[in-house]
TORRO-371143 format. One record per residue (C-alpha): x, y, z; residue number from 0; residue in three letters. Coordinates in nm, 2 decimals, m for minus. Example, Ala and Ser with C-alpha at 12.3 -4.5 7.8 and 13.67 -1.06 7.14 Angstrom:
REM residues 2
x; y; z; n; res
1.23; m0.45; 0.78; 0; ALA
1.37; m0.11; 0.71; 1; SER
END
This chain:
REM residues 327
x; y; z; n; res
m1.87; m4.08; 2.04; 0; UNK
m2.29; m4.06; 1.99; 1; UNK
m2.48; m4.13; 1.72; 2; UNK
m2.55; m3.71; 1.69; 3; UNK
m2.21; m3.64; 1.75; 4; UNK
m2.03; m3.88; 1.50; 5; UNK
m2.25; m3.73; 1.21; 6; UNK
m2.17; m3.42; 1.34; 7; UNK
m1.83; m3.46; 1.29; 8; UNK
m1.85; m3.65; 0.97; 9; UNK
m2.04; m3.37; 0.83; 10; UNK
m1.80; m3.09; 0.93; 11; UNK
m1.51; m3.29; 0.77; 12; UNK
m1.65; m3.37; 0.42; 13; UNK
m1.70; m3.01; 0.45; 14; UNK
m1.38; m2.87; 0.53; 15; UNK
m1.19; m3.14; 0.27; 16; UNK
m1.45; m2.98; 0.01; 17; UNK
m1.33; m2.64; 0.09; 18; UNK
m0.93; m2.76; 0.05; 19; UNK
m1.03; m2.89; m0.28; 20; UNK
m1.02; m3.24; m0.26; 21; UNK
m1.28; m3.51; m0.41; 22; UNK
m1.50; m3.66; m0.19; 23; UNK
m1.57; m4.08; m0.30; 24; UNK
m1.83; m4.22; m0.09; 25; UNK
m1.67; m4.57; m0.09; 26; UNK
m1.43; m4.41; 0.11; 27; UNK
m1.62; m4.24; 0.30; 28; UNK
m1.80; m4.50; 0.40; 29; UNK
m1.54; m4.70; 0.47; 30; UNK
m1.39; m4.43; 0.65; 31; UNK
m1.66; m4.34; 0.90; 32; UNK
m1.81; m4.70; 0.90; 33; UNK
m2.15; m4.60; 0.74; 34; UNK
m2.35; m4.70; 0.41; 35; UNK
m2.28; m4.53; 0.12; 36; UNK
m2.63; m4.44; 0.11; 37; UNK
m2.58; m4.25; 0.41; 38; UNK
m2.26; m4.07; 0.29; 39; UNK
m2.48; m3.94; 0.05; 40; UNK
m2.75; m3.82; 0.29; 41; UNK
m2.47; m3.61; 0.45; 42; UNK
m2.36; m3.46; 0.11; 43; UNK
m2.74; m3.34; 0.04; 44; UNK
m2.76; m3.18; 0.34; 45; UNK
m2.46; m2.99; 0.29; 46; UNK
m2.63; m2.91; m0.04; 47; UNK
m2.91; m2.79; 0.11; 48; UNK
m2.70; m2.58; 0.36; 49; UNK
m2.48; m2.40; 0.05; 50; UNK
m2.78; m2.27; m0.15; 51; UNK
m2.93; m2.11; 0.23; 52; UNK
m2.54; m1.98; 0.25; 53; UNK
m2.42; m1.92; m0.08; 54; UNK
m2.74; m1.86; m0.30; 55; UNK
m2.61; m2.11; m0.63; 56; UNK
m2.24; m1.93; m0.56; 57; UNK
m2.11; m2.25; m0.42; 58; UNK
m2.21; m2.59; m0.49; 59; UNK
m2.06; m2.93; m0.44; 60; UNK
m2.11; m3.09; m0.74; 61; UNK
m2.02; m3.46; m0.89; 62; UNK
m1.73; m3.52; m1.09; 63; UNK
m1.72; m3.78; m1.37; 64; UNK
m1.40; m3.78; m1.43; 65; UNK
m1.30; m3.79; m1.07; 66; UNK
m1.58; m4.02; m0.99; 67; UNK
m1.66; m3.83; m0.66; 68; UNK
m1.82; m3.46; m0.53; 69; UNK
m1.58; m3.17; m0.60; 70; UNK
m1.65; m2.80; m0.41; 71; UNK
m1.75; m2.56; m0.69; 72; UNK
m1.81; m2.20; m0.73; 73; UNK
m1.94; m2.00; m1.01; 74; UNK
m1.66; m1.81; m1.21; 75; UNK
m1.90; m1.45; m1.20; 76; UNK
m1.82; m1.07; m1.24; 77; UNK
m1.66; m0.97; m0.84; 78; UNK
m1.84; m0.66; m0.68; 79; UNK
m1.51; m0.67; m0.49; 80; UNK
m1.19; m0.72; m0.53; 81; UNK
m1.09; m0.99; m0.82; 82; UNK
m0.84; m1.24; m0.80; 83; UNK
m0.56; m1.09; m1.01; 84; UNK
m0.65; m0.73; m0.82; 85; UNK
m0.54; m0.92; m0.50; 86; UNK
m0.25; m1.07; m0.65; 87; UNK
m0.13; m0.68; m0.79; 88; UNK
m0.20; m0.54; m0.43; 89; UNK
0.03; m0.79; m0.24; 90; UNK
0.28; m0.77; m0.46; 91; UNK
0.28; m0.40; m0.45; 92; UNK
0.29; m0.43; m0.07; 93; UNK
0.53; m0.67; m0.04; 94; UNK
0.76; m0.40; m0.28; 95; UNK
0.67; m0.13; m0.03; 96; UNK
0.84; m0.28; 0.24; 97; UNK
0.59; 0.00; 0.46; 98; UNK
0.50; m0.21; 0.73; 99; UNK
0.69; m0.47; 1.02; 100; UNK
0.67; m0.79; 0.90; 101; UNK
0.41; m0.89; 1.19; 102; UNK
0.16; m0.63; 0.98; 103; UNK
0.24; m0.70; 0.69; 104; UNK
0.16; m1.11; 0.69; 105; UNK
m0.17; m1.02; 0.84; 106; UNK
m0.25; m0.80; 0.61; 107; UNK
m0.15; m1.01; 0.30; 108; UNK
m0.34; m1.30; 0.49; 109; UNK
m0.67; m1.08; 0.57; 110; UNK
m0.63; m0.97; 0.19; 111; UNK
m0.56; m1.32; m0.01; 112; UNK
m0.85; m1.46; 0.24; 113; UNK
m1.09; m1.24; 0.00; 114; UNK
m0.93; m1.46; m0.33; 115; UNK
m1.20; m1.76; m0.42; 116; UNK
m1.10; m2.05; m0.29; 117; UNK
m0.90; m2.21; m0.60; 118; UNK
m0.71; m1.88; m0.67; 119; UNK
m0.54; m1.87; m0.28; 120; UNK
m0.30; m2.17; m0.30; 121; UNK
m0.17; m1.99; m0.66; 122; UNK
m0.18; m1.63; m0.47; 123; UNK
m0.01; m1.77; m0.21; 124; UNK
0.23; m1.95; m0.42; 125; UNK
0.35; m1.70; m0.62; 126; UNK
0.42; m1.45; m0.35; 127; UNK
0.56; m1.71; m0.13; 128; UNK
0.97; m1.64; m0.16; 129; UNK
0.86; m1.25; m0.18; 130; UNK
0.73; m1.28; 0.15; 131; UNK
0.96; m1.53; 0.28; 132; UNK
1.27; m1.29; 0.19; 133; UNK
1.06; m0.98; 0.34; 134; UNK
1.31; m0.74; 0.58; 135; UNK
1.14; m0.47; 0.78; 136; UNK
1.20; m0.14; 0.77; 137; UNK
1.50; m0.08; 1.04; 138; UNK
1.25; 0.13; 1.29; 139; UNK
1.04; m0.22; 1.28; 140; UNK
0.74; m0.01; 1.46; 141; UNK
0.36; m0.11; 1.38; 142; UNK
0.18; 0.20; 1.27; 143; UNK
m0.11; 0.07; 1.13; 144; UNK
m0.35; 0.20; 1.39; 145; UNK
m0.11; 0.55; 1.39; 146; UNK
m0.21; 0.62; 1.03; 147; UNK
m0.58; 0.53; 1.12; 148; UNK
m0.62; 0.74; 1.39; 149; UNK
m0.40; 1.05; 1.20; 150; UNK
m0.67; 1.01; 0.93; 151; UNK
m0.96; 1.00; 1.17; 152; UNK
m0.78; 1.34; 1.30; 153; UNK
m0.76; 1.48; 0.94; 154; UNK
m1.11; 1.38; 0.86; 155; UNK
m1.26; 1.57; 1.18; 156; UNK
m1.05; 1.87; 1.13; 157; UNK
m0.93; 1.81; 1.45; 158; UNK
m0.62; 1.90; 1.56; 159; UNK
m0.34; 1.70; 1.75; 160; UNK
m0.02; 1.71; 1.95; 161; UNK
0.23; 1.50; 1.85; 162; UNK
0.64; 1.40; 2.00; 163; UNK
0.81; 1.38; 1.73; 164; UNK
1.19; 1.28; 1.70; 165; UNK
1.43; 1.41; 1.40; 166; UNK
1.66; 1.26; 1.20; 167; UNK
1.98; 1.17; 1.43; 168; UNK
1.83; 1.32; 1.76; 169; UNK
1.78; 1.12; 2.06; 170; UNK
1.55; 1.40; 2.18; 171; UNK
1.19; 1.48; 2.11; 172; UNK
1.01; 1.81; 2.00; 173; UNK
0.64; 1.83; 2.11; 174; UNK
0.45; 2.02; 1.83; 175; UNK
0.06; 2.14; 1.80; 176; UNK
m0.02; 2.08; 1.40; 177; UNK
m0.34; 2.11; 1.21; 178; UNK
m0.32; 1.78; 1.03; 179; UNK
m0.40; 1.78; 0.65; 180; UNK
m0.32; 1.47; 0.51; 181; UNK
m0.17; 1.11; 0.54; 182; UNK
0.09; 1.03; 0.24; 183; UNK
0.31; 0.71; 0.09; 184; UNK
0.60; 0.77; m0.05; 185; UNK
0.91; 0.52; m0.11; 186; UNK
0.87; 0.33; 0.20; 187; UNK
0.70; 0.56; 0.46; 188; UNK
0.38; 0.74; 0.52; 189; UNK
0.43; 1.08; 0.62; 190; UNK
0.17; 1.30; 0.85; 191; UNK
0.13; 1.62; 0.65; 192; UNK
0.01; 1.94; 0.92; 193; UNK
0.04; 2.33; 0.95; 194; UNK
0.15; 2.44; 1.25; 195; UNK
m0.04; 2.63; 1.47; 196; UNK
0.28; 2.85; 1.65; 197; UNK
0.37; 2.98; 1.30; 198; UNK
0.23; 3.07; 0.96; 199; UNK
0.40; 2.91; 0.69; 200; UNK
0.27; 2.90; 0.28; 201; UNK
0.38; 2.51; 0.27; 202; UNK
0.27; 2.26; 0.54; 203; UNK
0.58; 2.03; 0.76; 204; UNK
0.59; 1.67; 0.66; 205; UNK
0.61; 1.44; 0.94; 206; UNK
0.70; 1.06; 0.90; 207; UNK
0.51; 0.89; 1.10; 208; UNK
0.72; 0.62; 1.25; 209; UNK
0.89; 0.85; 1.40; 210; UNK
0.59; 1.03; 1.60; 211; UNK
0.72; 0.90; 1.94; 212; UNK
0.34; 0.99; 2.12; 213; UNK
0.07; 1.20; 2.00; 214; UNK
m0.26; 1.30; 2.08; 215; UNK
m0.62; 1.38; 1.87; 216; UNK
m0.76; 1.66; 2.06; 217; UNK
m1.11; 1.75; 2.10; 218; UNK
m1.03; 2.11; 1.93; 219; UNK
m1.15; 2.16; 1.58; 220; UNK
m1.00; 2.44; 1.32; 221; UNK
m1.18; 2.59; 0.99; 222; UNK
m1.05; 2.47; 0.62; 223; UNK
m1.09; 2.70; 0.43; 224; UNK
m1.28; 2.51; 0.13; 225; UNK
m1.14; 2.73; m0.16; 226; UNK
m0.78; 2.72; m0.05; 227; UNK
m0.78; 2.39; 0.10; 228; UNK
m0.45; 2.13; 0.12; 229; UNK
m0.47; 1.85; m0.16; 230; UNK
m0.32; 1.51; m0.08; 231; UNK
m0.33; 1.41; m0.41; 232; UNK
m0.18; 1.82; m0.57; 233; UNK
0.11; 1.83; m0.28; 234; UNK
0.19; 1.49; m0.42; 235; UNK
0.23; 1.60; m0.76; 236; UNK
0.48; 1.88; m0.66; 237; UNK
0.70; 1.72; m0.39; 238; UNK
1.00; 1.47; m0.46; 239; UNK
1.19; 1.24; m0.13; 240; UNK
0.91; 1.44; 0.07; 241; UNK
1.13; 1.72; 0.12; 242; UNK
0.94; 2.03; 0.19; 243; UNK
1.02; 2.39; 0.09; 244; UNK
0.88; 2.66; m0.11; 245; UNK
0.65; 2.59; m0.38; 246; UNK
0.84; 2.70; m0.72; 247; UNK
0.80; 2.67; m1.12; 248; UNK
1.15; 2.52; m1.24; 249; UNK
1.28; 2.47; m1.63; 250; UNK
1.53; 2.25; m1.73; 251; UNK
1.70; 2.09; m2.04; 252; UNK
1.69; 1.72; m2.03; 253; UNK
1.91; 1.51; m2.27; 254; UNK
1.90; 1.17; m2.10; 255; UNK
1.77; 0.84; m2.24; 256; UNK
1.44; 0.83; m2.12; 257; UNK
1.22; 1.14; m2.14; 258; UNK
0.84; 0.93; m2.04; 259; UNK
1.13; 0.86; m1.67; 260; UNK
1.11; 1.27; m1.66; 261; UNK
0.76; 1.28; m1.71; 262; UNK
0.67; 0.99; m1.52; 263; UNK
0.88; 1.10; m1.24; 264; UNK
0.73; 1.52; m1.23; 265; UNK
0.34; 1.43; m1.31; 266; UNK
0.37; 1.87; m1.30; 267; UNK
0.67; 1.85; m1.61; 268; UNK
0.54; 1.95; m1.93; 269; UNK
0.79; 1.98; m2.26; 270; UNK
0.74; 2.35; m2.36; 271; UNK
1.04; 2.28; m2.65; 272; UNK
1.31; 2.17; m2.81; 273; UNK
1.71; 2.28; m2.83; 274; UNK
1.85; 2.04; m3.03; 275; UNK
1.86; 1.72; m2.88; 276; UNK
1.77; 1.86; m2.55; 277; UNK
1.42; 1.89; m2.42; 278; UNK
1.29; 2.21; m2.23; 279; UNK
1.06; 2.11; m1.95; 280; UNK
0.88; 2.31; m1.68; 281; UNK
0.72; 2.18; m1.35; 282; UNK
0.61; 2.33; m1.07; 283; UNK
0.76; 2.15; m0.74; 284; UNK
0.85; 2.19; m0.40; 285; UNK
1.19; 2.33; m0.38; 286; UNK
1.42; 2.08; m0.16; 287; UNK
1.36; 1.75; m0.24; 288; UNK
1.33; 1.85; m0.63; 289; UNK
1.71; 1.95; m0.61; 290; UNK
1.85; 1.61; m0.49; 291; UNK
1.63; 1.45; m0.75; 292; UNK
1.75; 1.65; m1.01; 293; UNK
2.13; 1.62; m0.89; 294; UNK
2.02; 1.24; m0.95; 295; UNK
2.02; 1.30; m1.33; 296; UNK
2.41; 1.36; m1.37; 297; UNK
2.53; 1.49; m1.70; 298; UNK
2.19; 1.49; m1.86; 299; UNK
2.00; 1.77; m1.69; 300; UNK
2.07; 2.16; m1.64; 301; UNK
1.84; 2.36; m1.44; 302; UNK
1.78; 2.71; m1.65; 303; UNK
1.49; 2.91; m1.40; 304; UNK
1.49; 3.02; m1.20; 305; UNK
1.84; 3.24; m1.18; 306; UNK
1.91; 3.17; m0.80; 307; UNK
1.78; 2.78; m0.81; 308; UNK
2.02; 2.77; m1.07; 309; UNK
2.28; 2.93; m0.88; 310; UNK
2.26; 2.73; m0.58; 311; UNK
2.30; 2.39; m0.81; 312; UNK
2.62; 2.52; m0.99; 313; UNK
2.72; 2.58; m0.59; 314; UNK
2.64; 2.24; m0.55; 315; UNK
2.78; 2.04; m0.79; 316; UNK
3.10; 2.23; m0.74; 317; UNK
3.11; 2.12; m0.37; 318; UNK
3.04; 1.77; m0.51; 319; UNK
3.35; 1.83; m0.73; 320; UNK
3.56; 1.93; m0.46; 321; UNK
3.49; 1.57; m0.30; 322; UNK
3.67; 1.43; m0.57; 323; UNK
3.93; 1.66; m0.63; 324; UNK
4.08; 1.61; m0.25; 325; UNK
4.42; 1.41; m0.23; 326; UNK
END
């Protein structure tokens, strides 16, 4: 190995042993690499001199009393970006979401934790570790990252697409043309939210995307119309187990244990009064998936508007009965 080239290497490993957080002791060093100490400490000053052209003052390798050698430092400032403890929150909550094969989700928890300074990545890392370990797929174990990218691009552009899609226990497809309005989350899935174009309909079809066999993003645009235009972040608000149906105004009574569950639960419910113990809440959902949350609630919830909602849960629960009921 030549003079340039052993320097070279020396160099890039002082470097990369700084970066891991250990000490650097010139004794060692030299004794290591079969140099001077004085030239161990050429190598550190010019790896000085390279971090403030790099890292402007961010990083510097510093010496260590205590540890009697040069320790890899970096200022503890104010993040423009994300913040240690944000990145911490944000795999935690996507480890919880269990939304992606396990392929995309390690690169995305690694592409995210490589953000964390330096000294905050082992702890990161650490206290995820037997979450991520322990991570089970979702059992369709497709990737979709690039699906919901492209879906958003779609929605973006106003551009509509053609999709295969596959329902729930069919082995066949459906080919559909939708006008695509929005890309949602919701316990363990995104969902493609679209109008079709074939039919008119006052609430839009919710399509989960893993289970959009093929589609296409088609070169033809259609008009929003700005003042009546579809809201992510309202449809959200209204719709429970992304069920779609007709968009309604509900009251219950609500006697349960936890009334901030309720309200956490319906960010539409508001507590318009009192009977007794009971609160009255109204909220203004999306009919079918706000029926099997509601059914959720046992004895401590009774739908009172309107009249034929009400009907069709008494219908219900007496069904439910008659499960029970059967020798």
């Amino acid at each position: 190995m030549g003079e340039q080239c052993s320097k070279s290497w020396r160099i890039l490993s002082i470097y990369d042993r700084l970066r891991k957080g250990e000490t650097i002791l010139k004794k060692y060093e030299a004794d290591r690499f079969g140099v001077d100490e004085k030239t161990i400490q050429r190598d550190i000053d010019e790896l000085r001199t390279y971090m403030t052209d790099t890292f402007y003052d961010l990083v510097t390798i510093d010496y260590d009393r205590q540890k009697r050698g040069y320790v890899w430092r970096e200022k503890e400032m104010k993040q423009e970006g994300l913040e240690n403890e944000h990145i911490l929150i944000l795999s935690k909550i996507l480890l919880e979401s269990r939304a992606l094969k396990k392929e995309e989700m390690n690169e995305l928890l690694d592409k995210l934790i490589s953000l964390a300074n330096t000294k905050s990545r082992s702890f990161i890392e650490n206290m995820i570790k037997n979450e991520r370990f322990h991570y089970v797929s979702l059992r369709h174990n497709k990737p979709i990252i690039c699906s919901i990218w492209d879906l958003s691009e779609a929605v973006y552009t106003k551009k509509m697409v053609v999709v295969e899609y596959k329902k729930e226990g069919s082995d066949e497809t459906v080919t559909r043309k939708l006008k695509p309005m929005g890309i949602v989350f919701s316990e363990y899935y995104f969902y493609l939210i679209a109008f079709l174009t074939d039919y008119e309909f006052d609430f839009p079809t919710i399509y989960r995307i893993d289970r959009i066999v093929r589609y296409e993003v088609t070169d033809e645009r259609f008009k929003l119309n700005y003042a009546t235009r579809f809201e992510e972040g309202e449809f959200r608000k209204r719709v429970q187990f992304m069920q779609p149906g007709e968009l309604m105004k509900i009251t219950f009574r609500f006697w349960g244990p936890s009334l901030q569950a309720i309200l956490d639960r319906l960010p539409t419910a508001k507590v318009i009064g009192k009977d007794g113990q009971a609160f009255i809440i109204e909220a203004e959902v999306y009919g079918r998936g706000i029926k099997m949350w509601l059914l959720s609630q046992a004895q401590f919830l009774e739908v009172m508007k309107p009249k034929e909602f009400r009907e069709e849960m008494r219908k219900t629960i007496e069904e439910m009965l008659g499960n029970y009921t059967k020798v």
